[in-house]
Structure formats: structure tokens, C-alpha cells
PyMOL Python script that loads the backbone (N, CA, C, O; Angstrom):
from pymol import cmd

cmd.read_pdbstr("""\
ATOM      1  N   UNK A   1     -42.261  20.291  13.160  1.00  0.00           N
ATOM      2  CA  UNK A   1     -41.440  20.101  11.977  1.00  0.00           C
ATOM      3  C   UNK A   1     -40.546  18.877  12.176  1.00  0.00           C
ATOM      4  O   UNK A   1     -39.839  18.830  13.183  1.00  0.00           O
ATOM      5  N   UNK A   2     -40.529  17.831  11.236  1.00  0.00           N
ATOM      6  CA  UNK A   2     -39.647  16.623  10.921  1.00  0.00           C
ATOM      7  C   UNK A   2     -37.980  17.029  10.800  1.00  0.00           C
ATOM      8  O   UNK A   2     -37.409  17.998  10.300  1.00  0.00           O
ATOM      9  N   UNK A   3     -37.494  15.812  11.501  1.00  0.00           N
ATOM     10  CA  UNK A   3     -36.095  16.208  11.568  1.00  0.00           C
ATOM     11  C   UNK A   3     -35.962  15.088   9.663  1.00  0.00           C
ATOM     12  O   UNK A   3     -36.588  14.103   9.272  1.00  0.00           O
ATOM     13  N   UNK A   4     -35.035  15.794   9.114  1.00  0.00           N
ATOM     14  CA  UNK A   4     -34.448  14.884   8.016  1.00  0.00           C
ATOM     15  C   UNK A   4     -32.874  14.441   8.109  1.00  0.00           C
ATOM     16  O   UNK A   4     -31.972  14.949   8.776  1.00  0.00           O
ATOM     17  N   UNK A   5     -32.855  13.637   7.465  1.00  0.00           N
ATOM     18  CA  UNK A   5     -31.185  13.639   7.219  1.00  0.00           C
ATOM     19  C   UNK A   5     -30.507  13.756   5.928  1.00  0.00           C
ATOM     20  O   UNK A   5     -30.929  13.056   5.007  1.00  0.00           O
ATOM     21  N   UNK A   6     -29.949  14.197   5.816  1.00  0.00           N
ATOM     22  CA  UNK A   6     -29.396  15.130   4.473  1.00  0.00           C
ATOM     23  C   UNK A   6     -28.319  13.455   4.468  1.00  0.00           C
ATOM     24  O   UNK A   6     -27.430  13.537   5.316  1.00  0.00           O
ATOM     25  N   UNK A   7     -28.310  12.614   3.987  1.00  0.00           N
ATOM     26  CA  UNK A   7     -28.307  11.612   3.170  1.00  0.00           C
ATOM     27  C   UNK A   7     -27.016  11.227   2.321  1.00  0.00           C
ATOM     28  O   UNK A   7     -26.338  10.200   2.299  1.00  0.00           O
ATOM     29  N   UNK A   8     -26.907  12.714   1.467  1.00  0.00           N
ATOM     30  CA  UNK A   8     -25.802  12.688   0.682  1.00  0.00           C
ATOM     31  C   UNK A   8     -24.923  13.408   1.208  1.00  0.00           C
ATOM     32  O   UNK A   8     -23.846  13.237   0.638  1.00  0.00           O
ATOM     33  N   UNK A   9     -24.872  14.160   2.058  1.00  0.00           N
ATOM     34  CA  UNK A   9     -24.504  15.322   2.930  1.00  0.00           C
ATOM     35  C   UNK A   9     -23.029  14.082   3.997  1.00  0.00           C
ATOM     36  O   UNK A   9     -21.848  14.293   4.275  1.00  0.00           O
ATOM     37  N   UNK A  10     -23.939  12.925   4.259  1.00  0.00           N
ATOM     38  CA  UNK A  10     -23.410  12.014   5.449  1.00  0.00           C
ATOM     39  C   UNK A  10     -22.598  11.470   4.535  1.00  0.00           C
ATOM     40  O   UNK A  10     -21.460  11.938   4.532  1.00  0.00           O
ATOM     41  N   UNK A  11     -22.841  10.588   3.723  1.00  0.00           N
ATOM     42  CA  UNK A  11     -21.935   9.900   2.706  1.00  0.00           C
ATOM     43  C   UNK A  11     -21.075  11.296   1.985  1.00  0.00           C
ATOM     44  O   UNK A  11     -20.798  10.711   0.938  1.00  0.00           O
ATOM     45  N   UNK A  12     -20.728  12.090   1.875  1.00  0.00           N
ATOM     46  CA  UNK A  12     -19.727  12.607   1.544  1.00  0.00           C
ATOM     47  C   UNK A  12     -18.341  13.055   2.415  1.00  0.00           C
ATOM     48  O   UNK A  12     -17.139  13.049   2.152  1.00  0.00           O
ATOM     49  N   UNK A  13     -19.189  13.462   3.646  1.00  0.00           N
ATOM     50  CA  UNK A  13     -18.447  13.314   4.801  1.00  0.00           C
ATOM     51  C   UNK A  13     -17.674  12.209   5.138  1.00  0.00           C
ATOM     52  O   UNK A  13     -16.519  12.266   5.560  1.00  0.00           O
ATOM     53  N   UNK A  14     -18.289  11.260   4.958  1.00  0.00           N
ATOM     54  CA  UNK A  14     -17.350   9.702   4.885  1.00  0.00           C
ATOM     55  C   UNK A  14     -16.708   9.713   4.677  1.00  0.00           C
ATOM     56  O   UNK A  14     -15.658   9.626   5.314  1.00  0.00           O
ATOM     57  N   UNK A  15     -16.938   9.847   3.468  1.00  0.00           N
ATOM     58  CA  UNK A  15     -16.007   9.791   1.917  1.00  0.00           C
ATOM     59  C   UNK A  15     -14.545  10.400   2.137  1.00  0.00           C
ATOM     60  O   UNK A  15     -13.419   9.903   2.134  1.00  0.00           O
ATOM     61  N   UNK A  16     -15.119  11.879   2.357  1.00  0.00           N
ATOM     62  CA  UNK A  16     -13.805  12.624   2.681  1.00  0.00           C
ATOM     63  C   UNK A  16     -12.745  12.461   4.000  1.00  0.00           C
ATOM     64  O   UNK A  16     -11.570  12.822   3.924  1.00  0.00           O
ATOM     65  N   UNK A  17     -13.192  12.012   4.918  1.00  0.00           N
ATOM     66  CA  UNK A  17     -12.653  11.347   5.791  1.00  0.00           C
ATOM     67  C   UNK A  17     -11.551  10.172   5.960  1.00  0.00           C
ATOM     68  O   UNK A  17     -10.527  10.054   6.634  1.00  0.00           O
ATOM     69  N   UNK A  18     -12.504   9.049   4.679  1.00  0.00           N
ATOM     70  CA  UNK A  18     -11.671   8.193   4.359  1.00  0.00           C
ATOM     71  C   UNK A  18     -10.954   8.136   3.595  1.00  0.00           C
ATOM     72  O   UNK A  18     -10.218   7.155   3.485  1.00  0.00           O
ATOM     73  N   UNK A  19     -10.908   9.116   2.826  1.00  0.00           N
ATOM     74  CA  UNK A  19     -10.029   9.890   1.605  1.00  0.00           C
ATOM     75  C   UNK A  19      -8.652  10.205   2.946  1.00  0.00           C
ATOM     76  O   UNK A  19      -7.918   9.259   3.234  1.00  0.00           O
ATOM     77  N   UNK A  20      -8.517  11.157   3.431  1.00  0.00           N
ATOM     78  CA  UNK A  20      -7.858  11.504   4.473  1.00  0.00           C
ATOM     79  C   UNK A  20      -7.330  10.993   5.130  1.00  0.00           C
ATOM     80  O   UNK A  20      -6.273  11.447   5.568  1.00  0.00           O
ATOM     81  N   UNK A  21      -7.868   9.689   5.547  1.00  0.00           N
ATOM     82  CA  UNK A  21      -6.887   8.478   6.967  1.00  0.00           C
ATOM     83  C   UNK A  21      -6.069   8.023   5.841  1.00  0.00           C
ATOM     84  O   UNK A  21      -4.847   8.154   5.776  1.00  0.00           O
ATOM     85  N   UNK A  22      -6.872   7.443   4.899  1.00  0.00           N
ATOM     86  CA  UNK A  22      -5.655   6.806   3.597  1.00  0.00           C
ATOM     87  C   UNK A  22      -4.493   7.256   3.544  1.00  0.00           C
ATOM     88  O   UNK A  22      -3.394   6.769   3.810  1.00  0.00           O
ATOM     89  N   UNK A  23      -4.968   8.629   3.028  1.00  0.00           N
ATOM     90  CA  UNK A  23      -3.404   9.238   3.079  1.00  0.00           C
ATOM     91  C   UNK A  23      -2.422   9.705   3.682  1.00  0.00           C
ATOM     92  O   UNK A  23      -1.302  10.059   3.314  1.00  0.00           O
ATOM     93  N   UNK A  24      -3.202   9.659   5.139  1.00  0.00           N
ATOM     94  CA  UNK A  24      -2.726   9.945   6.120  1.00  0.00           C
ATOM     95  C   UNK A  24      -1.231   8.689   6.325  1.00  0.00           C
ATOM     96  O   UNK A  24      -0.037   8.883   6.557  1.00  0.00           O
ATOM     97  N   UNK A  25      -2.009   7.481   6.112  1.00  0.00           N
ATOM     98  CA  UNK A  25      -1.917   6.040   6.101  1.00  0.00           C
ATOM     99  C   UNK A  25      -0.158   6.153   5.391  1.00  0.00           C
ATOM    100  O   UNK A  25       1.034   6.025   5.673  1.00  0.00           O
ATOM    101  N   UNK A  26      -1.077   6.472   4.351  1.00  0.00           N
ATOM    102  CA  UNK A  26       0.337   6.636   2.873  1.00  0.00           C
ATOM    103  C   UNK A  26       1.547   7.469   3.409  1.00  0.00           C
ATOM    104  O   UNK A  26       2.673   7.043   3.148  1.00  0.00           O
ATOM    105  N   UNK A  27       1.445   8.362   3.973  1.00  0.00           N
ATOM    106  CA  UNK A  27       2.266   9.271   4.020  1.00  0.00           C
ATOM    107  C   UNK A  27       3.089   8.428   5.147  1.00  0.00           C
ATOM    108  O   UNK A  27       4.288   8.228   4.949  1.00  0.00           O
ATOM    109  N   UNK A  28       2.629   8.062   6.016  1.00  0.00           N
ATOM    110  CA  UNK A  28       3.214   7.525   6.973  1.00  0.00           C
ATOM    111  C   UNK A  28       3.976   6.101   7.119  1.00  0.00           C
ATOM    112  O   UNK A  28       4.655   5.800   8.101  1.00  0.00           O
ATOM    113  N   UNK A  29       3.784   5.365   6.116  1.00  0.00           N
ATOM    114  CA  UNK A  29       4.035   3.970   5.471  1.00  0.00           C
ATOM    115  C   UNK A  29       5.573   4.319   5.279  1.00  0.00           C
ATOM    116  O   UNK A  29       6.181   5.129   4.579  1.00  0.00           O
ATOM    117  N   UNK A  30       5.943   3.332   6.226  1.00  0.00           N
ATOM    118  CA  UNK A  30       7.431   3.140   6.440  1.00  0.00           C
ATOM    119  C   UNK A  30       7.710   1.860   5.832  1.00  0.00           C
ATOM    120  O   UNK A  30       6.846   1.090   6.251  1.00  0.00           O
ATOM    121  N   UNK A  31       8.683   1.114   4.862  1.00  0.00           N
ATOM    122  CA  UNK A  31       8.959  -0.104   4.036  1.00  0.00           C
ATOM    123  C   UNK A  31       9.933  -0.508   5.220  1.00  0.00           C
ATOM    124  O   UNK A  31      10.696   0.110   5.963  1.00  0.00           O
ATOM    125  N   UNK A  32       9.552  -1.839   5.050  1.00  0.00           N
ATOM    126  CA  UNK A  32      10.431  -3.008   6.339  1.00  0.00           C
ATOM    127  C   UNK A  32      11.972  -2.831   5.366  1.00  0.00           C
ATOM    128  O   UNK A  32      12.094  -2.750   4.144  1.00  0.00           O
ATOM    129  N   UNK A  33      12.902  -2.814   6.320  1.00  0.00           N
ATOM    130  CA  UNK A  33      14.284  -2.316   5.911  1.00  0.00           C
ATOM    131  C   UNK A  33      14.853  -4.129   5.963  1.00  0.00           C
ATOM    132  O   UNK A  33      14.944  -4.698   7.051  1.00  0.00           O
ATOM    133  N   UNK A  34      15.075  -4.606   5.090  1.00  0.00           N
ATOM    134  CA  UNK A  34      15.865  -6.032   4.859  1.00  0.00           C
ATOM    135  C   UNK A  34      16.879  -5.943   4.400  1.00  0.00           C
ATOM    136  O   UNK A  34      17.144  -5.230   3.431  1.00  0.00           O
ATOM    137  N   UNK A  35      17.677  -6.674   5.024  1.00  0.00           N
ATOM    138  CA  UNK A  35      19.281  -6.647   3.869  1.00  0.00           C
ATOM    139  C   UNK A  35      19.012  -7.804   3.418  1.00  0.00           C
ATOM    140  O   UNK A  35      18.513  -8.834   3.872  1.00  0.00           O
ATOM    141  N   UNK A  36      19.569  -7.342   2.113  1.00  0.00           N
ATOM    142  CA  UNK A  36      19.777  -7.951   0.536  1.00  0.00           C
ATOM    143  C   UNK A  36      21.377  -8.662   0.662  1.00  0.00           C
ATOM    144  O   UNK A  36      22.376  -8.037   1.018  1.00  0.00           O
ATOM    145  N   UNK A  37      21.348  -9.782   0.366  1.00  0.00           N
ATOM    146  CA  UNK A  37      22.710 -10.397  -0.221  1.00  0.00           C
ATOM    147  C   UNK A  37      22.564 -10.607  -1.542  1.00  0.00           C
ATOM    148  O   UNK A  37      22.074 -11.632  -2.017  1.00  0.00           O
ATOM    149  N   UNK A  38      23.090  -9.396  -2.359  1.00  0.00           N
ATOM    150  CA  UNK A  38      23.719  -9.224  -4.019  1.00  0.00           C
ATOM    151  C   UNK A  38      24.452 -10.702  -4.101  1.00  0.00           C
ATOM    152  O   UNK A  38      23.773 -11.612  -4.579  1.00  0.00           O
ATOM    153  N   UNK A  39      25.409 -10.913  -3.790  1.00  0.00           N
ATOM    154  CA  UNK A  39      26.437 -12.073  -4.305  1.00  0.00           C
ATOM    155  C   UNK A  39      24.984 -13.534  -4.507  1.00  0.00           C
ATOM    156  O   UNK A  39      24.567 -14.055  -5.541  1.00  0.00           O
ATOM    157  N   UNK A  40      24.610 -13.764  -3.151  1.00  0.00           N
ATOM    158  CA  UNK A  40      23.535 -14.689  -3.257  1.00  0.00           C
ATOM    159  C   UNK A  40      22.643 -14.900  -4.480  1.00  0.00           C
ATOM    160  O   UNK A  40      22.174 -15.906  -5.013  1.00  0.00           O
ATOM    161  N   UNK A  41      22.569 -13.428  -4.763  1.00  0.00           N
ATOM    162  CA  UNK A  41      21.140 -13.295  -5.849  1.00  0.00           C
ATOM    163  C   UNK A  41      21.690 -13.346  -7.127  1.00  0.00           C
ATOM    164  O   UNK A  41      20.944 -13.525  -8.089  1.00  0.00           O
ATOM    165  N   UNK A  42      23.216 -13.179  -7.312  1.00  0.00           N
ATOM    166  CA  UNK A  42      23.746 -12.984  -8.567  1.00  0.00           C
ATOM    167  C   UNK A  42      24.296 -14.539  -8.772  1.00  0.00           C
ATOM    168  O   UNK A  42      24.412 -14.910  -9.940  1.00  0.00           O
ATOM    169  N   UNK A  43      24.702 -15.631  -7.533  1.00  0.00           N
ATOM    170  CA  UNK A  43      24.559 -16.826  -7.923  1.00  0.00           C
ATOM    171  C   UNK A  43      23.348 -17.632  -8.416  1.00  0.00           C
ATOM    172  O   UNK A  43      23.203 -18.612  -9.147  1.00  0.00           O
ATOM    173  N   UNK A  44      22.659 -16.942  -7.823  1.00  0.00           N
ATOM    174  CA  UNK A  44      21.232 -18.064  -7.610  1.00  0.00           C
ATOM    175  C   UNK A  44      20.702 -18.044  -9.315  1.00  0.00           C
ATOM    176  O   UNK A  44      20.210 -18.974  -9.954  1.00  0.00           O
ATOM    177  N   UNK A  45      20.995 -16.658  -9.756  1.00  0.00           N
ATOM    178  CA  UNK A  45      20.770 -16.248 -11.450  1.00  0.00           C
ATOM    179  C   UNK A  45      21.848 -17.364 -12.164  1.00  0.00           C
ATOM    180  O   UNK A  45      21.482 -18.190 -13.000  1.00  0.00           O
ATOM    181  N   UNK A  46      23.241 -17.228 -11.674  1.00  0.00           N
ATOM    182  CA  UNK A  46      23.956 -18.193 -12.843  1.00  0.00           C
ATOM    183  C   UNK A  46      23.571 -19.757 -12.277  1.00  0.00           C
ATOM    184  O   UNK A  46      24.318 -20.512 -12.900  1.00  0.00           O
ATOM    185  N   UNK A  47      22.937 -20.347 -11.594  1.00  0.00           N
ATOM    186  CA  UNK A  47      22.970 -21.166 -11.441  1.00  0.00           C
ATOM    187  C   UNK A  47      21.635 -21.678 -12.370  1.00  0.00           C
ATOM    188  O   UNK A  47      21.494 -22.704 -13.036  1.00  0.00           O
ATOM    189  N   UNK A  48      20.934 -20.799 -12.190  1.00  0.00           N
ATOM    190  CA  UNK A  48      18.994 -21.084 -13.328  1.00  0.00           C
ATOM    191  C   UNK A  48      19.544 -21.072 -14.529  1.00  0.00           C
ATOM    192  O   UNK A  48      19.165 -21.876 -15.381  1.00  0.00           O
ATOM    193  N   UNK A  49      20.697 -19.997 -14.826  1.00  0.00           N
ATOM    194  CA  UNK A  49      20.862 -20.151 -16.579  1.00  0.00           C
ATOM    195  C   UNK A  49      21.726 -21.663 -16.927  1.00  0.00           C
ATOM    196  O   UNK A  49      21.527 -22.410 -17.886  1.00  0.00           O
ATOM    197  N   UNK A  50      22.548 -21.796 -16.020  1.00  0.00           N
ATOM    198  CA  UNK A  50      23.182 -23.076 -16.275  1.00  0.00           C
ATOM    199  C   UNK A  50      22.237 -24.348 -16.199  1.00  0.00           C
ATOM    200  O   UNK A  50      22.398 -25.310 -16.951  1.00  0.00           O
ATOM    201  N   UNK A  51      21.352 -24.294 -15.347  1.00  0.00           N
ATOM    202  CA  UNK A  51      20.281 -25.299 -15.462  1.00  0.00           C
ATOM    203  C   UNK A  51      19.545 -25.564 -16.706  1.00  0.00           C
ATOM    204  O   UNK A  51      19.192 -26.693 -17.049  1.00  0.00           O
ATOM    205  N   UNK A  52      19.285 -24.285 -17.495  1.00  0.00           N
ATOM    206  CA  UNK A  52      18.716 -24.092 -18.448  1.00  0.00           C
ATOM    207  C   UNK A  52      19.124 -24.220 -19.549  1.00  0.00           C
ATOM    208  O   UNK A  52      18.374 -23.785 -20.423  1.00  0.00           O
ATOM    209  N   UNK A  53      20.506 -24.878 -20.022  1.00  0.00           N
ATOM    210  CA  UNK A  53      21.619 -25.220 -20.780  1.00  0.00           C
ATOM    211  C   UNK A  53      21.768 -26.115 -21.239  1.00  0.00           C
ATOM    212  O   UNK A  53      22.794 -26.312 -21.889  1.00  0.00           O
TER     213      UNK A  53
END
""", "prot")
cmd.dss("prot")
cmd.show_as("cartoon", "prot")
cmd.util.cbc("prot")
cmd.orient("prot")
């Protein structure tokens, strides 16, 4: 008797696997912590509108 390979059987397994690290991925996704200078960003705005004047 022939061995087969169940085909769709393998590709779903994948599938679900890589479904899984993803989110594994996601869950674990930490955002790079930067400080923000507000005053900077609130000049840099009046300075474009005054340009724009």
C-alpha cells in the first residue's frame, strides 16, 4: 500500500501555525517609548502657518 500525503491536511496546518506566531508576534509588540517635545511641535505648527501668510 502507497504512502499519500493528505495535501490540504499540510497546508492547513501551516496556516494555523502561522495564524498563531502572528499573534503571538502581536501580542507581544512592545512600541519604542520616545519623548515628544510638545512646545517644539506647537512652534514648528506656528511657524508653517506664518509661512503660509
Amino acid at each position: 500500500m502507497s504512502v499519500t500525503r493528505l495535501k490540504r491536511k499540510g497546508r492547513k496546518d501551516k496556516a494555523k501555525s502561522a495564524r498563531r506566531r502572528t499573534s503571538l508576534k502581536v501580542q507581544n509588540f512592545k512600541p519604542v517609548a520616545k519623548s515628544v517635545d510638545i512646545e517644539k511641535i506647537k512652534e514648528e505648527f506656528k511657524a508653517k502657518a506664518a509661512a503660509k501668510k
